[in-house]
Structures are given as structure tokens and as C-alpha cells.
mmCIF file of the N, C-alpha and C atoms, coordinates in Angstrom:
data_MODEL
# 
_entry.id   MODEL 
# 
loop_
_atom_site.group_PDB 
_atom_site.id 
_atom_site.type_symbol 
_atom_site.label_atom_id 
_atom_site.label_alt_id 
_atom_site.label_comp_id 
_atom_site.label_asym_id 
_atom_site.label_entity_id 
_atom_site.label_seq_id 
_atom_site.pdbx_PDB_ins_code 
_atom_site.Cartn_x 
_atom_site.Cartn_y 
_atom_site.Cartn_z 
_atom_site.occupancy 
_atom_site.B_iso_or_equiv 
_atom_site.pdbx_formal_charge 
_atom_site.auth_seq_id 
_atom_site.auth_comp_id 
_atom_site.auth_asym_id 
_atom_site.auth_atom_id 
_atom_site.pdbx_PDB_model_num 
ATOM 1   N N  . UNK A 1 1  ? 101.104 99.881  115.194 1.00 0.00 ? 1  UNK A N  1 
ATOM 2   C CA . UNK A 1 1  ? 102.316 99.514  114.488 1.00 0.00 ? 1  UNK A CA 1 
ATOM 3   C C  . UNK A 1 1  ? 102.641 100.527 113.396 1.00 0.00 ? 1  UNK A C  1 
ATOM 4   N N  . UNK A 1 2  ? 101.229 100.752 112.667 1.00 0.00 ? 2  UNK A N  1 
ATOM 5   C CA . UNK A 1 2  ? 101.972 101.550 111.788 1.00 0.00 ? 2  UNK A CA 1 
ATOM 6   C C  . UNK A 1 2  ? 102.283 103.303 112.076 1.00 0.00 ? 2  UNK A C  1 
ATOM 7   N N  . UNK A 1 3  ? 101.901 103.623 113.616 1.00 0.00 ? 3  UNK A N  1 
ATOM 8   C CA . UNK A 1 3  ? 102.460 105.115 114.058 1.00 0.00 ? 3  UNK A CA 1 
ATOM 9   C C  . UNK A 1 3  ? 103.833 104.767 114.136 1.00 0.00 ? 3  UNK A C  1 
ATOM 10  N N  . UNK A 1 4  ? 104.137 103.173 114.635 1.00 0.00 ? 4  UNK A N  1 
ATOM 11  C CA . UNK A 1 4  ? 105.663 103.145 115.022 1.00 0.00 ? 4  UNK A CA 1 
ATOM 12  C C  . UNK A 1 4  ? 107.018 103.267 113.703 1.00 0.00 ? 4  UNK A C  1 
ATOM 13  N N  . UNK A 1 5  ? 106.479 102.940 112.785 1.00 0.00 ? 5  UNK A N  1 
ATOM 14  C CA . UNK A 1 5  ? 106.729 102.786 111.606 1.00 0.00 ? 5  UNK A CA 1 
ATOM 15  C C  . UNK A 1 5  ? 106.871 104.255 110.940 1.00 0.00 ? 5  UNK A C  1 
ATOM 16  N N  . UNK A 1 6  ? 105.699 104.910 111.030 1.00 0.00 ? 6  UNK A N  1 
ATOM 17  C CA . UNK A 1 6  ? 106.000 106.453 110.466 1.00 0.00 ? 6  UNK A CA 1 
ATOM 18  C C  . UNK A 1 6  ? 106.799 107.428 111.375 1.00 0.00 ? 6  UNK A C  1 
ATOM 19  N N  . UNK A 1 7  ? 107.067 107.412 112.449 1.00 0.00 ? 7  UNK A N  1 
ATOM 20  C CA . UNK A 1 7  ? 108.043 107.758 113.379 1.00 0.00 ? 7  UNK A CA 1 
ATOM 21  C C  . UNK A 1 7  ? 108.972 107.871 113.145 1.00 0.00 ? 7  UNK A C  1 
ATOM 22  N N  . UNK A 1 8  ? 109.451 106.312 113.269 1.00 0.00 ? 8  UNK A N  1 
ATOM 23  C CA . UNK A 1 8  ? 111.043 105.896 112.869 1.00 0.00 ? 8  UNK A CA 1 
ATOM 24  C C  . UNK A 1 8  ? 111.319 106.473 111.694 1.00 0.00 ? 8  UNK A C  1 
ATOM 25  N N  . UNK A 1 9  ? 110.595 106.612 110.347 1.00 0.00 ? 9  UNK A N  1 
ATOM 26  C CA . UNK A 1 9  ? 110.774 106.850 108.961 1.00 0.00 ? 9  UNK A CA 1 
ATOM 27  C C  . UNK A 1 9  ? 110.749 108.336 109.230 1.00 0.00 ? 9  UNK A C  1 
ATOM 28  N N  . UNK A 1 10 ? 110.223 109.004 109.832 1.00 0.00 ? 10 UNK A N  1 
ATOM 29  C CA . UNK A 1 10 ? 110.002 110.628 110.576 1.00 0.00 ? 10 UNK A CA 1 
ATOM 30  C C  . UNK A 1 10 ? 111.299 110.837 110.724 1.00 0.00 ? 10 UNK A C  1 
ATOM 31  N N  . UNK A 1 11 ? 112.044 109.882 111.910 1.00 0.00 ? 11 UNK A N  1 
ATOM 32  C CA . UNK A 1 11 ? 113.399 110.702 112.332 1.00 0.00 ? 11 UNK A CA 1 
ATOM 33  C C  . UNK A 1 11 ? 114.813 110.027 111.569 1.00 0.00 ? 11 UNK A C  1 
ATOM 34  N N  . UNK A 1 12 ? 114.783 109.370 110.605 1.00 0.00 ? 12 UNK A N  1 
ATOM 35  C CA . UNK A 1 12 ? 115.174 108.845 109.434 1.00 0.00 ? 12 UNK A CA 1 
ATOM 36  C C  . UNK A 1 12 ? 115.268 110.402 108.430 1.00 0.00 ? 12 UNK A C  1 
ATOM 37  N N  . UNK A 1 13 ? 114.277 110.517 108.088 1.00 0.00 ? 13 UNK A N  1 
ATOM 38  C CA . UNK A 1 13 ? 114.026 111.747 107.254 1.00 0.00 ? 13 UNK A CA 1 
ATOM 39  C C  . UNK A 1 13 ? 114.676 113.165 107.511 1.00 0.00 ? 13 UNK A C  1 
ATOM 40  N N  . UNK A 1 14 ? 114.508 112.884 109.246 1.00 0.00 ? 14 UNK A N  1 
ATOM 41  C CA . UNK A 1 14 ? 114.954 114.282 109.373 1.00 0.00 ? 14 UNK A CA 1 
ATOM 42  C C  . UNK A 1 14 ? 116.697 114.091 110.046 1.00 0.00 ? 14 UNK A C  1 
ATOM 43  N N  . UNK A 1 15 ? 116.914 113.033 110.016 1.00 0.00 ? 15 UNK A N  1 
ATOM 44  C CA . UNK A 1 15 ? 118.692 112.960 109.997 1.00 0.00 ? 15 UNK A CA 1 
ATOM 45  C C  . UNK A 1 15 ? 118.975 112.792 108.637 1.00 0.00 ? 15 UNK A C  1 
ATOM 46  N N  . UNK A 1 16 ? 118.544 112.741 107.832 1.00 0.00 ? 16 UNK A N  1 
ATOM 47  C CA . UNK A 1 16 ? 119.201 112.647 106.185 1.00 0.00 ? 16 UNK A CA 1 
ATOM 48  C C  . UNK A 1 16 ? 118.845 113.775 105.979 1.00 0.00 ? 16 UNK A C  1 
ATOM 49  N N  . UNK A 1 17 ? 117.966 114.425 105.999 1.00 0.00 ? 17 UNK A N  1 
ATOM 50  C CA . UNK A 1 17 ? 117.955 116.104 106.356 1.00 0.00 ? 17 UNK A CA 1 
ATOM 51  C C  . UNK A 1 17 ? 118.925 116.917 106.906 1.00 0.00 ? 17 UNK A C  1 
ATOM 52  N N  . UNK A 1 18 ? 119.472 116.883 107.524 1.00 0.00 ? 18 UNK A N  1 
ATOM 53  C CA . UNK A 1 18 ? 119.885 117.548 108.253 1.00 0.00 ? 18 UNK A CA 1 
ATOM 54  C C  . UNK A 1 18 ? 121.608 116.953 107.432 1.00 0.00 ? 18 UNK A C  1 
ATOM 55  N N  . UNK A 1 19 ? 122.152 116.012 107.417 1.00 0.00 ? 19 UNK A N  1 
ATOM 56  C CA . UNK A 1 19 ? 123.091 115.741 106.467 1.00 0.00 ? 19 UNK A CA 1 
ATOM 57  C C  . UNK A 1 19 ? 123.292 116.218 105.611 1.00 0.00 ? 19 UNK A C  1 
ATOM 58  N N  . UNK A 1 20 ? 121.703 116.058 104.356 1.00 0.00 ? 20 UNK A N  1 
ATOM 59  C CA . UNK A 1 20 ? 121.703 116.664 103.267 1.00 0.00 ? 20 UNK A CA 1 
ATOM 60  C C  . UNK A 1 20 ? 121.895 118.613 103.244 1.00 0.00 ? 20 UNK A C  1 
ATOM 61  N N  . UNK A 1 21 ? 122.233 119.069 104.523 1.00 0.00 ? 21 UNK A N  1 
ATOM 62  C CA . UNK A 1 21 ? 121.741 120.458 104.220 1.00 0.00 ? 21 UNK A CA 1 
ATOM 63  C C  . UNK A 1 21 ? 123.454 120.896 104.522 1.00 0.00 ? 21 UNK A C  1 
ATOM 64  N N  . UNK A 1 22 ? 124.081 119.874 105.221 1.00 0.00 ? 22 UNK A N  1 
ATOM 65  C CA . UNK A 1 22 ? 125.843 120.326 105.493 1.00 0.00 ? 22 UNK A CA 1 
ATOM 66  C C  . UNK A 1 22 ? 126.130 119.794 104.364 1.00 0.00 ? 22 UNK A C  1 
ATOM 67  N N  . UNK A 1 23 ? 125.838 118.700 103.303 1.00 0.00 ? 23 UNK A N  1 
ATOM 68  C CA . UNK A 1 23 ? 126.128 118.520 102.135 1.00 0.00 ? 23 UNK A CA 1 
ATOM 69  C C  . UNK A 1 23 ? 125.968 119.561 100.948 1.00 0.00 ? 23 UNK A C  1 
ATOM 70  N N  . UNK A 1 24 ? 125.131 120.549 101.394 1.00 0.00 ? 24 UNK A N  1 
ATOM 71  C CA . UNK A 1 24 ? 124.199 121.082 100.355 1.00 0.00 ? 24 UNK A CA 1 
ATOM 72  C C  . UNK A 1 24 ? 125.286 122.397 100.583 1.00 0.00 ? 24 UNK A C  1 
ATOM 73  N N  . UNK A 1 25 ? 125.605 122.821 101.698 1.00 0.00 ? 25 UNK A N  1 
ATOM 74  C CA . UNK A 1 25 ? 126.452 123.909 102.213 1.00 0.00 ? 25 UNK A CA 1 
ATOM 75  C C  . UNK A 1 25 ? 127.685 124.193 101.479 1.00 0.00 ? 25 UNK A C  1 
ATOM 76  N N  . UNK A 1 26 ? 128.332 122.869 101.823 1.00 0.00 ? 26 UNK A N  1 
ATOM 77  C CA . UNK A 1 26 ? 129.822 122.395 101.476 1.00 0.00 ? 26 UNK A CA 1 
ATOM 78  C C  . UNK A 1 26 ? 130.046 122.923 100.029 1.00 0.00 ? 26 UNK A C  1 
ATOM 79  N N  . UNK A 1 27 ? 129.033 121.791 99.243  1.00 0.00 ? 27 UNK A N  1 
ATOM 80  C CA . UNK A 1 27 ? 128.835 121.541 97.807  1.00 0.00 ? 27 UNK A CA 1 
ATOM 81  C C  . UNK A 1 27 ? 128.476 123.410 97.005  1.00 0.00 ? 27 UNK A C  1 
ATOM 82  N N  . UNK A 1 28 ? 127.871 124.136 97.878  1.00 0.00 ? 28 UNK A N  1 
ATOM 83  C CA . UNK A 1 28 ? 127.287 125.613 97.437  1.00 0.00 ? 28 UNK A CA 1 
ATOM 84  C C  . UNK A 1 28 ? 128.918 126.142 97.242  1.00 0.00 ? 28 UNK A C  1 
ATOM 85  N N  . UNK A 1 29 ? 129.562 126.319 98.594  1.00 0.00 ? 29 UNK A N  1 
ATOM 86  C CA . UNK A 1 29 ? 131.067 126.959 98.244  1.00 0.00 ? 29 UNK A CA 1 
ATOM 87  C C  . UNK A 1 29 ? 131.655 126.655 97.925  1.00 0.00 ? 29 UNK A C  1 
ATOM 88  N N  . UNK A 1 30 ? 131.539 125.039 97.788  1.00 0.00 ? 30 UNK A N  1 
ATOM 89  C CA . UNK A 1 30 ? 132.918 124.406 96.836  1.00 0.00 ? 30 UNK A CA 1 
ATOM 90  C C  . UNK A 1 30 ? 132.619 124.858 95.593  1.00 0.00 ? 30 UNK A C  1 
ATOM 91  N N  . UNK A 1 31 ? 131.430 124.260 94.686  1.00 0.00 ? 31 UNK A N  1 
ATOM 92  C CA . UNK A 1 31 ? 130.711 124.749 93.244  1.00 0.00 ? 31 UNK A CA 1 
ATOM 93  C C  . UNK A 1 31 ? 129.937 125.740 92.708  1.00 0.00 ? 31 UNK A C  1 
ATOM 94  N N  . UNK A 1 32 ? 129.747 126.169 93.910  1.00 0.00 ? 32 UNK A N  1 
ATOM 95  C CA . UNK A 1 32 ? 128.799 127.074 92.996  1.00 0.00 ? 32 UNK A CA 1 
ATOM 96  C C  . UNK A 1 32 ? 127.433 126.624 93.534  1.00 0.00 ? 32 UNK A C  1 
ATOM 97  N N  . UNK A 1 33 ? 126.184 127.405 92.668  1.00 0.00 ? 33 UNK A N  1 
ATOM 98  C CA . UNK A 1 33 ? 124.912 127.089 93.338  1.00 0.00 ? 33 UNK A CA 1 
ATOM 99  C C  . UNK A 1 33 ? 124.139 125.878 92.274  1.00 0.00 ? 33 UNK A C  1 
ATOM 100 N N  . UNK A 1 34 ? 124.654 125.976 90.903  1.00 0.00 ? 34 UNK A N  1 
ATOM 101 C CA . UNK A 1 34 ? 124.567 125.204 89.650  1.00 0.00 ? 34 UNK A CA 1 
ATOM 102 C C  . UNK A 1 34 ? 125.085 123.938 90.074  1.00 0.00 ? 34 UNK A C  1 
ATOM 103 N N  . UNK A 1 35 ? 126.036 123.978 90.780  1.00 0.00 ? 35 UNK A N  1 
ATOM 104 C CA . UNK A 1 35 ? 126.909 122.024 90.620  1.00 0.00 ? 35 UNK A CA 1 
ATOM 105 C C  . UNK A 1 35 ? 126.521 121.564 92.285  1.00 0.00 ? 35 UNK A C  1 
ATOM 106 N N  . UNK A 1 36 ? 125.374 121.441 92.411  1.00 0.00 ? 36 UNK A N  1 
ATOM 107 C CA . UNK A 1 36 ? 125.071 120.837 93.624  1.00 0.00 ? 36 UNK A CA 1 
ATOM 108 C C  . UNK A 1 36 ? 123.866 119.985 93.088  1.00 0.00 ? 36 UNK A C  1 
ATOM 109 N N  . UNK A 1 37 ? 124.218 118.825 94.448  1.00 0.00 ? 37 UNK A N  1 
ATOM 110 C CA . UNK A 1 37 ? 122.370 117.733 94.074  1.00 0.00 ? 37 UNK A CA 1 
ATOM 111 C C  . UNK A 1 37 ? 121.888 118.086 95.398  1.00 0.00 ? 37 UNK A C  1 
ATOM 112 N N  . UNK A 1 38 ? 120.840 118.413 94.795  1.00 0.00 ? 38 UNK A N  1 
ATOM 113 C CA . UNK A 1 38 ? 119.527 118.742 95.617  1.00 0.00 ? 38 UNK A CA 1 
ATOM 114 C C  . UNK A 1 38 ? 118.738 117.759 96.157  1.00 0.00 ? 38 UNK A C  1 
ATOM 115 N N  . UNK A 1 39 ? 118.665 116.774 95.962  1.00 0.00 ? 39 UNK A N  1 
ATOM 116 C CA . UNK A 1 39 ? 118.298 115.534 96.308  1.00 0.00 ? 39 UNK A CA 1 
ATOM 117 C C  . UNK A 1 39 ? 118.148 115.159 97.126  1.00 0.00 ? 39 UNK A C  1 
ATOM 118 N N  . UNK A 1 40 ? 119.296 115.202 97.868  1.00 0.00 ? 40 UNK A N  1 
ATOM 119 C CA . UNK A 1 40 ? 119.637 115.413 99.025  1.00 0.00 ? 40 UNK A CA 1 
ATOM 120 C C  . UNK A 1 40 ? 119.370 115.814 99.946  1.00 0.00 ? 40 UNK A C  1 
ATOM 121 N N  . UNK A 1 41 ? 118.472 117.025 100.037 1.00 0.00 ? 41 UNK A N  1 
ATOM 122 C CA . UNK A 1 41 ? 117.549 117.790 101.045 1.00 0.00 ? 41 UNK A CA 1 
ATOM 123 C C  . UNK A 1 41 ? 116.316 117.644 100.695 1.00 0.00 ? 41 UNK A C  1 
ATOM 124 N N  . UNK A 1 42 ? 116.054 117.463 98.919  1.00 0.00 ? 42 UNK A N  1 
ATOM 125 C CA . UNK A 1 42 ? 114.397 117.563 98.720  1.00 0.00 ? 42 UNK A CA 1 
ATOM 126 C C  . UNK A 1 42 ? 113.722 115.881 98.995  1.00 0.00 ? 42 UNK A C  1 
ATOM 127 N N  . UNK A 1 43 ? 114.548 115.029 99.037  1.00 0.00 ? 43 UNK A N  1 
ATOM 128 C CA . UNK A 1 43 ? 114.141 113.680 98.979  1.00 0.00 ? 43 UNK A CA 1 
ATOM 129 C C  . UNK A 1 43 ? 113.642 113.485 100.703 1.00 0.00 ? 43 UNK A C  1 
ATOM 130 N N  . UNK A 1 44 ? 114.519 113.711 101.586 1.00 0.00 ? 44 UNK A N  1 
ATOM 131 C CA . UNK A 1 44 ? 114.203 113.546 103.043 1.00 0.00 ? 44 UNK A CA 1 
ATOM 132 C C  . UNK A 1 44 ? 112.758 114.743 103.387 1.00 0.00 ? 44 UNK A C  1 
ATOM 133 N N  . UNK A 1 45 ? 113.290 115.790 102.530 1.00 0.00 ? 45 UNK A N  1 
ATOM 134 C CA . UNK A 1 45 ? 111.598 117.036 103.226 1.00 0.00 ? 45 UNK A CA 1 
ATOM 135 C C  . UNK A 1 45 ? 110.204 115.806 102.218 1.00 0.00 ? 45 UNK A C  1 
ATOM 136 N N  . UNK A 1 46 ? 110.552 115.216 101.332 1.00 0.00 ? 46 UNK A N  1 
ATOM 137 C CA . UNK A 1 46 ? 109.259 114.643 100.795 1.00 0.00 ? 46 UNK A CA 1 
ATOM 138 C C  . UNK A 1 46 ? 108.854 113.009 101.885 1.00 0.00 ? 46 UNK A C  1 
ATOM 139 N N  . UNK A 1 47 ? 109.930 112.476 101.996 1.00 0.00 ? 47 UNK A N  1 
ATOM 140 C CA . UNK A 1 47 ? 109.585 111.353 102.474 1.00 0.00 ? 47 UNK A CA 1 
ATOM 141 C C  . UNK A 1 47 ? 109.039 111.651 103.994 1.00 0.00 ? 47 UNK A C  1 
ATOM 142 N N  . UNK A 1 48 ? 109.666 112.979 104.966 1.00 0.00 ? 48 UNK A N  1 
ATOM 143 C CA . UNK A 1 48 ? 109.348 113.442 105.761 1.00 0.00 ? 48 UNK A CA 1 
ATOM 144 C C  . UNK A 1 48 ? 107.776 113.871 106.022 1.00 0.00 ? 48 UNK A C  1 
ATOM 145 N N  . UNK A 1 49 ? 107.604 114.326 104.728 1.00 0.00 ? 49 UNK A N  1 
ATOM 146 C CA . UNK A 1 49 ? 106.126 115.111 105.034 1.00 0.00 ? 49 UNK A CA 1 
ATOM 147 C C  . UNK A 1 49 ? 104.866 113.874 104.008 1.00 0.00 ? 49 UNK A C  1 
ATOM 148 N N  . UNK A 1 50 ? 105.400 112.973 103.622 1.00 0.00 ? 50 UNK A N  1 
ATOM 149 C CA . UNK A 1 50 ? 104.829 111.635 103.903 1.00 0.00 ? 50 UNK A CA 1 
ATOM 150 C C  . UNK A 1 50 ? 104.516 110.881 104.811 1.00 0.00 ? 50 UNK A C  1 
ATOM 151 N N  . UNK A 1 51 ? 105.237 110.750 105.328 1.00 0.00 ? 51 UNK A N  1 
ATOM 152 C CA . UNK A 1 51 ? 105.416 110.111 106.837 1.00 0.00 ? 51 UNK A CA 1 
ATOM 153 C C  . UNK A 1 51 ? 104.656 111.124 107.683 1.00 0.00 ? 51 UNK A C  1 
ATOM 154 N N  . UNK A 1 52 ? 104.347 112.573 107.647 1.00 0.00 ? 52 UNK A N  1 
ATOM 155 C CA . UNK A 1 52 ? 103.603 113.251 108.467 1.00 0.00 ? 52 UNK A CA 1 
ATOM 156 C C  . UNK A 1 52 ? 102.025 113.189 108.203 1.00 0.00 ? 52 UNK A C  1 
ATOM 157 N N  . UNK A 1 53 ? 102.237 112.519 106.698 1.00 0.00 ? 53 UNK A N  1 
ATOM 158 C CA . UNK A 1 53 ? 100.709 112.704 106.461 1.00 0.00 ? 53 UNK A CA 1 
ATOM 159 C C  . UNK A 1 53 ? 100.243 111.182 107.308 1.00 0.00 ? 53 UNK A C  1 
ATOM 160 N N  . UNK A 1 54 ? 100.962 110.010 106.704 1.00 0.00 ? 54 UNK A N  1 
ATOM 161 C CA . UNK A 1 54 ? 100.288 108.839 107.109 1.00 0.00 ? 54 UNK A CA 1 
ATOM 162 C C  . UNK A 1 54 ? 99.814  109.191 108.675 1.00 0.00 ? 54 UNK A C  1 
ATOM 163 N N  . UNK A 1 55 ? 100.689 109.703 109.168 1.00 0.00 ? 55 UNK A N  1 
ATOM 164 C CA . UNK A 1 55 ? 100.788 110.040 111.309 1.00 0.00 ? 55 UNK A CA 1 
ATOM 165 C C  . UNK A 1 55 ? 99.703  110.550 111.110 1.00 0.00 ? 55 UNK A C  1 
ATOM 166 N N  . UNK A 1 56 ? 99.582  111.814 110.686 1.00 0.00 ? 56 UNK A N  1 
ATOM 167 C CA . UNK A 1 56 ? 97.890  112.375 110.950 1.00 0.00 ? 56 UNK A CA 1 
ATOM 168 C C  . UNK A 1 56 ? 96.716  111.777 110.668 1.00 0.00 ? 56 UNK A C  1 
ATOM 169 N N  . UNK A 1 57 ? 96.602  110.952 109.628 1.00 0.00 ? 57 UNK A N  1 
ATOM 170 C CA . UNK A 1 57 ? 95.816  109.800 108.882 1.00 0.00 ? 57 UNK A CA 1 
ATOM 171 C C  . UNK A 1 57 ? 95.233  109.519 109.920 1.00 0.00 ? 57 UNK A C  1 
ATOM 172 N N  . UNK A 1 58 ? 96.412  108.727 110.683 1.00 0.00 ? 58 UNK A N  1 
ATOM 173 C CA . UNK A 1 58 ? 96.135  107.917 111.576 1.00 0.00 ? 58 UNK A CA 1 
ATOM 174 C C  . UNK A 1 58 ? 95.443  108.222 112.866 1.00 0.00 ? 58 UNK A C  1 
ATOM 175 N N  . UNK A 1 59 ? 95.680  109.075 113.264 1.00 0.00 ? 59 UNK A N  1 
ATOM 176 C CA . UNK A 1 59 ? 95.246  109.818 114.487 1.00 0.00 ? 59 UNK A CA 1 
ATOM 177 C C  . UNK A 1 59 ? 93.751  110.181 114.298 1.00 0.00 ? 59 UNK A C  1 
ATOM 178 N N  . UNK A 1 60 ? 93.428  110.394 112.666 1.00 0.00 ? 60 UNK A N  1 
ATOM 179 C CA . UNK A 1 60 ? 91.763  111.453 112.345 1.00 0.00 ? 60 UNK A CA 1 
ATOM 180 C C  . UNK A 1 60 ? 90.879  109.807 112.772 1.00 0.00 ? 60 UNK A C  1 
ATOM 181 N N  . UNK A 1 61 ? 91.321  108.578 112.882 1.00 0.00 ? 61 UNK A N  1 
ATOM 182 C CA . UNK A 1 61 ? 90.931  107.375 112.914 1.00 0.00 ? 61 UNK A CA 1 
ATOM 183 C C  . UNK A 1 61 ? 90.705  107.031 114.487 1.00 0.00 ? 61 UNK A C  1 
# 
């Protein structure tokens, strides 16, 4: 259950990723490199490579 769980949260991560990076694009030529949130890309690469750790966890088991 809980591989199924870090999965889903896996490809969760990496579609808000992938959002966050045409957000991140947009926001660069509209503002500048100063008036953008980063958040946006760094929040999904952390929850992402969370979710990669629990997966491996799991597997050394």
C-alpha cells in the first residue's frame, strides 16, 4: 500500500512540476528573473524526491 501511495504522490509531483516550470517560464519574461515564485518548481522537486526516498526505503525491506 504504501509503494501505491508514493507513486501516485511521485506522478503528482512530477505534473506540478512540470506546470511549475511553464509557470516559471512565462513569469521569467513577463518579470524578470527577481519577480517570480519559485515554489512552484522547488516544492514538487522536494516532495518528489521524498516520495523517491520512501520507494527505495521500501524496496531495501
Amino acid at each position: 500500500m504504501k509503494k501505491i501511495v508514493c507513486i501516485v504522490i511521485l506522478i503528482l509531483a512530477i505534473t506540478g512540476l512540470l506546470n511549475g516550470i511553464s509557470y516559471l517560464i512565462s513569469g521569467i519574461s513577463a518579470r524578470g528573473i527577481g519577480g517570480v515564485n519559485y515554489g512552484r518548481v522547488i516544492f514538487p522537486l522536494l516532495v518528489g524526491a521524498i516520495a523517491v526516498y520512501f520507494l527505495k526505503k521500501e524496496k531495501k525491506k
